[in-house]
C-alpha positions as a Markdown table, in Angstrom:
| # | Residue | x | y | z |
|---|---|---|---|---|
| 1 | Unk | -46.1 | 4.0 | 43.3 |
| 2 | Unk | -46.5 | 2.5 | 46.6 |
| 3 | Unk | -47.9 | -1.1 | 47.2 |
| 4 | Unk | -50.1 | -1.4 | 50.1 |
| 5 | Unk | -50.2 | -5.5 | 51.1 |
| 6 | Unk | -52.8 | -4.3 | 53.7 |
| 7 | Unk | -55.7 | -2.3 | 54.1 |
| 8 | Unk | -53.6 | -1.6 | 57.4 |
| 9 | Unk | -50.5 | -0.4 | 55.7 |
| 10 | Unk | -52.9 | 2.6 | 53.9 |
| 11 | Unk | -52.5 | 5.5 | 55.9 |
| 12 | Unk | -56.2 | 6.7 | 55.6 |
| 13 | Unk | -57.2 | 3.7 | 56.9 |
| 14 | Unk | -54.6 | 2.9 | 59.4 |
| 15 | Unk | -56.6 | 4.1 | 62.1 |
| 16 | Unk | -59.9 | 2.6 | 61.9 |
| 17 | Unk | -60.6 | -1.2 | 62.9 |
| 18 | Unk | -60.4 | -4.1 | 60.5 |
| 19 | Unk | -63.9 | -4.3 | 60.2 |
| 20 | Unk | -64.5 | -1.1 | 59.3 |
| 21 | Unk | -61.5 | -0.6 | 57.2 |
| 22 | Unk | -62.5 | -3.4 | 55.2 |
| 23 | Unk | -65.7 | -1.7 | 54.8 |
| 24 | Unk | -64.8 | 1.6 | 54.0 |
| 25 | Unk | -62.8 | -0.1 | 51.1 |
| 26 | Unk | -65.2 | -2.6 | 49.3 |
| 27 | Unk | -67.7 | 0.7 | 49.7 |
| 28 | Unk | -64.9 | 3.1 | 48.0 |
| 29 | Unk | -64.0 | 0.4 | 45.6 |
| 30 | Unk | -67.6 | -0.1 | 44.2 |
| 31 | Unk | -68.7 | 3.4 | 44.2 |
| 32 | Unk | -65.2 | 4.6 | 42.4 |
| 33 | Unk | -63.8 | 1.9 | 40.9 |
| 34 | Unk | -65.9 | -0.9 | 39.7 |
| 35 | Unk | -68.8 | 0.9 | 38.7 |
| 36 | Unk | -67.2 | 4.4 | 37.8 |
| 37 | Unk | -66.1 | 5.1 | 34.5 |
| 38 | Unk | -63.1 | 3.0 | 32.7 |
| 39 | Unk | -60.0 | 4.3 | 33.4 |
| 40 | Unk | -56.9 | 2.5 | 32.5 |
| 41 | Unk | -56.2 | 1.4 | 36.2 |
| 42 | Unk | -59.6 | -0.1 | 36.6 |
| 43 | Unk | -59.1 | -2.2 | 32.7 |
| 44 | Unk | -55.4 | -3.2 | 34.0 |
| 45 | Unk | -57.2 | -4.0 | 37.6 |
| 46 | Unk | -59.4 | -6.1 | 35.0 |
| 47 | Unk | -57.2 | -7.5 | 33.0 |
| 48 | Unk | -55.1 | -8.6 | 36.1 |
| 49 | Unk | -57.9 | -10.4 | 37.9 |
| 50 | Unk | -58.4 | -12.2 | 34.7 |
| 51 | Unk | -55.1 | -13.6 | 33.8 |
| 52 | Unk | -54.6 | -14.6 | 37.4 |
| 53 | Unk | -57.6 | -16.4 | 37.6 |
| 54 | Unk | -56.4 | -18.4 | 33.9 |
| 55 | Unk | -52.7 | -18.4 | 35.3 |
| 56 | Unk | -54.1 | -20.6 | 38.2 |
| 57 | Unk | -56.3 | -22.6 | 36.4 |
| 58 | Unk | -54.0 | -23.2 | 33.9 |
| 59 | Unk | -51.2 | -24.1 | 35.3 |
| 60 | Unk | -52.8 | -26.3 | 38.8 |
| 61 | Unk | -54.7 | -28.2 | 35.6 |
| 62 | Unk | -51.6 | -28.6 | 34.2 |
| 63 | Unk | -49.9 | -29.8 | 37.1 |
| 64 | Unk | -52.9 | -32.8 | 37.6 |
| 65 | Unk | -52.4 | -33.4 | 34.0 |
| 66 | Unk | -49.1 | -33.8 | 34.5 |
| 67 | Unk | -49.8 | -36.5 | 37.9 |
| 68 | Unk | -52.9 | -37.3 | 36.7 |
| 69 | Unk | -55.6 | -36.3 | 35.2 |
| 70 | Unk | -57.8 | -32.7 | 35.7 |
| 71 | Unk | -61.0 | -33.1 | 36.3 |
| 72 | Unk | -64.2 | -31.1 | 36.5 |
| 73 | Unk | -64.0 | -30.3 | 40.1 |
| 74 | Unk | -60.5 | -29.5 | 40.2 |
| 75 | Unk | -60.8 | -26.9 | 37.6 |
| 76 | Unk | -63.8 | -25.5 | 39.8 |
| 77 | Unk | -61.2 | -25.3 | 42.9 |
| 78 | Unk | -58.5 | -23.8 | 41.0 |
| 79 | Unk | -61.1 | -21.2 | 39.9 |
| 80 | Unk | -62.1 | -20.4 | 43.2 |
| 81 | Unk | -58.3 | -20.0 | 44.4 |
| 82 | Unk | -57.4 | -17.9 | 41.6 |
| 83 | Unk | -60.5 | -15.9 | 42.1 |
| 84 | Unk | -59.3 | -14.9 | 45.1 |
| 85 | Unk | -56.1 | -14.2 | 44.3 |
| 86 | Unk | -56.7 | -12.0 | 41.3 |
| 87 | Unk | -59.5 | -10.4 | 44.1 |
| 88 | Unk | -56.4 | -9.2 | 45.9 |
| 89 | Unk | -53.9 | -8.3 | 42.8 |
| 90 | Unk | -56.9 | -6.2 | 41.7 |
| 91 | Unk | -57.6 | -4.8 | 44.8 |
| 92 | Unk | -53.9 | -4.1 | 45.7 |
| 93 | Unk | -54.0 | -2.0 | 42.1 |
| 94 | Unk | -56.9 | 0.4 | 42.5 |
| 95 | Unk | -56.3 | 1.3 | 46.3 |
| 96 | Unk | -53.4 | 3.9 | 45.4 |
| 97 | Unk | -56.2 | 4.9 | 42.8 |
| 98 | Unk | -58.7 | 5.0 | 45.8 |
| 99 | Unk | -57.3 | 6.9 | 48.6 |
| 100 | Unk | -58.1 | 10.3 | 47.8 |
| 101 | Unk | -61.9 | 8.9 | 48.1 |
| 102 | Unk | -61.7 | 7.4 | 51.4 |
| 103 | Unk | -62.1 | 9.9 | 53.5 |
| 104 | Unk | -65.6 | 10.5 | 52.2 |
| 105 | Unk | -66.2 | 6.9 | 53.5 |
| 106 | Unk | -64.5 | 7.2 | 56.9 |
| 107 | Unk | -66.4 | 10.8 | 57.6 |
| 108 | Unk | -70.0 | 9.2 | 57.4 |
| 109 | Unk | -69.8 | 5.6 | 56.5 |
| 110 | Unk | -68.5 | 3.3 | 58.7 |
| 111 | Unk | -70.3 | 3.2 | 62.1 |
| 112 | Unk | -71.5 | -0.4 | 62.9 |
């Protein structure tokens, strides 16, 4: 299996712009992914996005503790960062699961 680190590095999307190749993903990933039928890609995709967003909280938490101490709005920051880091380990998990769909995007979806 193939990691893709950028929505540039998948070859059905290698030609379009960034815009529209982040488009044509978040499109494919709803429609196929979030909102299609469990599969166990999409509940490891899941399951991924959660831990990260614990791991981070977790450990930058423990860290302040550590200096300091935690507090209400350091747990919200470390929430937000690990939000968007399981956003990507998630994403980077369903595209291979994803490409066969993209096409259907590209054909009629992505004009600005």
């Amino acid at each position: 299996m193939s990691i893709y680190w950028t929505l540039q590095s998948v070859p059905e999307l290698s030609s379009l712009t960034r815009r529209q190749q982040k488009r044509v993903h978040e499109l494919c990933y709803r429609r196929h992914f979030l909102f299609a039928r469990a599969t166990a890609r999409s509940v490891a995709s899941l399951l991924a996005y959660i831990f990260t967003v614990a791991s981070v909280v977790l450990l930058g938490n423990g860290v302040l503790a550590f200096l300091g101490s935690p507090n209400y709005w350091s747990t919200i920051i470390f929430a937000l960062i690990g939000g968007s880091v399981g956003s990507f380990v998630a994403s980077r998990i369903a595209i291979p699961a994803l490409r066969p769909f993209y096409h259907e995007f590209i054909d009629g979806k992505t004009q600005d």
